[in-house]
C-alpha positions in Angstrom: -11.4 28.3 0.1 -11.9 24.8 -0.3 -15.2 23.2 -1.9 -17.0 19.8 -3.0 -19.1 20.8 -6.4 -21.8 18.2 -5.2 -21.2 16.3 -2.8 -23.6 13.2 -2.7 -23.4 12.8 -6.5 -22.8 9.0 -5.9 -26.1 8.5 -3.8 -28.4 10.7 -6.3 -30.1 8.0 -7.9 -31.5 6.5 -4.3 -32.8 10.1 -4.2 -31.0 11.4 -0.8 -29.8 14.7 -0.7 -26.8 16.6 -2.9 -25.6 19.6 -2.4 -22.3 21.5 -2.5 -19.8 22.0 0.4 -18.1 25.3 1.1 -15.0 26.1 3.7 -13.5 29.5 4.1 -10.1 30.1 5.5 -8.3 33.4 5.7 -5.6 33.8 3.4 -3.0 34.0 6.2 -4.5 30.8 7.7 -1.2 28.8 6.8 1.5 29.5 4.7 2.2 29.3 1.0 1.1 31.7 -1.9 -2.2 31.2 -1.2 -1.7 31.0 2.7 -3.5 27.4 3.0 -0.9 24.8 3.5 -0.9 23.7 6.6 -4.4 25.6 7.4 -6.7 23.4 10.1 -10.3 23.3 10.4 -9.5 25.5 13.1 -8.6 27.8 11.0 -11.8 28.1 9.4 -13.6 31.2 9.1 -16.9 30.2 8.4 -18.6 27.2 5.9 -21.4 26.9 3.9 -23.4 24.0 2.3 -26.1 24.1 -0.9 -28.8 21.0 -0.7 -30.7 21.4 -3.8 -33.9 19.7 -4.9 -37.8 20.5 -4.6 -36.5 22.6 -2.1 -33.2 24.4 -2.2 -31.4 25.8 0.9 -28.4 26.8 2.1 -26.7 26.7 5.6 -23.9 29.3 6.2 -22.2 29.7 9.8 -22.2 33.3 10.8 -20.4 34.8 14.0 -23.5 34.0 16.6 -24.9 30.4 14.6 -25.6 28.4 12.1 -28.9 29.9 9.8 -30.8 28.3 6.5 -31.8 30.2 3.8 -34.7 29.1 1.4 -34.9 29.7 -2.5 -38.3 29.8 -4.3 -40.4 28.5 -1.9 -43.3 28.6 -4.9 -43.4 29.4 -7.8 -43.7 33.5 -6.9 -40.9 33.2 -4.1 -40.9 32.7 -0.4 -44.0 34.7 1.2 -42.4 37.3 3.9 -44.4 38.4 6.7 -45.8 41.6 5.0 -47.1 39.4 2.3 -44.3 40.4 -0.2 -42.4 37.6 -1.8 -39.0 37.4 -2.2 -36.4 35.2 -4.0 -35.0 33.9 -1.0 -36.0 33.7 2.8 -34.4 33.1 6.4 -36.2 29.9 7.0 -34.4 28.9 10.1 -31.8 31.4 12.5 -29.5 29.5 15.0 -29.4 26.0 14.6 -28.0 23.9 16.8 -27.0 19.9 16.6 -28.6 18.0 19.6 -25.7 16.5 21.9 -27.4 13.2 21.3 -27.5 13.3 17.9 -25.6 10.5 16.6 -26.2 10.8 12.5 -25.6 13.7 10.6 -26.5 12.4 7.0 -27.6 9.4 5.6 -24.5 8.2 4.4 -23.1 8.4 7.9 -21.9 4.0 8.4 -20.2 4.9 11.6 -24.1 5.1 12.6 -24.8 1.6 11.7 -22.9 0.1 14.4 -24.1 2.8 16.9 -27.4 3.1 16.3 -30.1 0.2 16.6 -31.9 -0.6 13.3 -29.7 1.7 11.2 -27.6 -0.7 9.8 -30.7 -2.8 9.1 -31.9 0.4 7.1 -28.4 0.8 5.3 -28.7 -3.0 4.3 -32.0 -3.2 3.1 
């Protein structure tokens, strides 16, 4: 597998989001001892990504979408529907990315020259 410890560690102090980026590749995905050299994001199994702060998820891609899983959701857990609480929770099954959607995190600059006012916001 391949994986960023925290990703967004340089923007933490402007308070956006950090989390931790996961890829998973089969160990016969390219060749080598380990079977990655040469592996593509095609070759990906499946990814995850950690954004931790007041409230900590995680996003995993299964085999039919993308679902986010919530940690402590108070201080007893995240309340399930029989009024039990548990550790963590599905918060959200089968996400999907709107085919307009044209930013995917804040520090996205490709959006500042496609996206009125964003570079204003990236400026300020």
């Amino acid at each position: 597998g391949c994986w960023d410890p925290l990703d967004g560690s340089s923007i933490v102090d402007n308070n956006w989001a950090v989390g931790t980026m996961i890829g998973v590749w089969g160990s016969k995905s390219g060749s080598g001892d380990d079977g990655l050299i040469g592996a593509t994001g095609r070759d990906q199994v499946t990814s995850l990504i950690a954004l931790y702060g007041p409230r900590t998820t995680v996003l995993v891609g299964l085999d039919d979408g993308v679902y986010e899983f919530s940690y402590g959701c108070t201080p007893e857990g995240c309340q399930l529907a029989d009024g039990t609480f548990a550790p963590w929770i599905c918060s959200r099954s089968q996400i999907t990315i709107s085919e307009e959607c044209k930013i995917f995190a804040p520090a996205n600059l490709r959006a500042t020259k496609e996206v009125e006012g964003y570079k204003k916001l990236v400026d300020y």
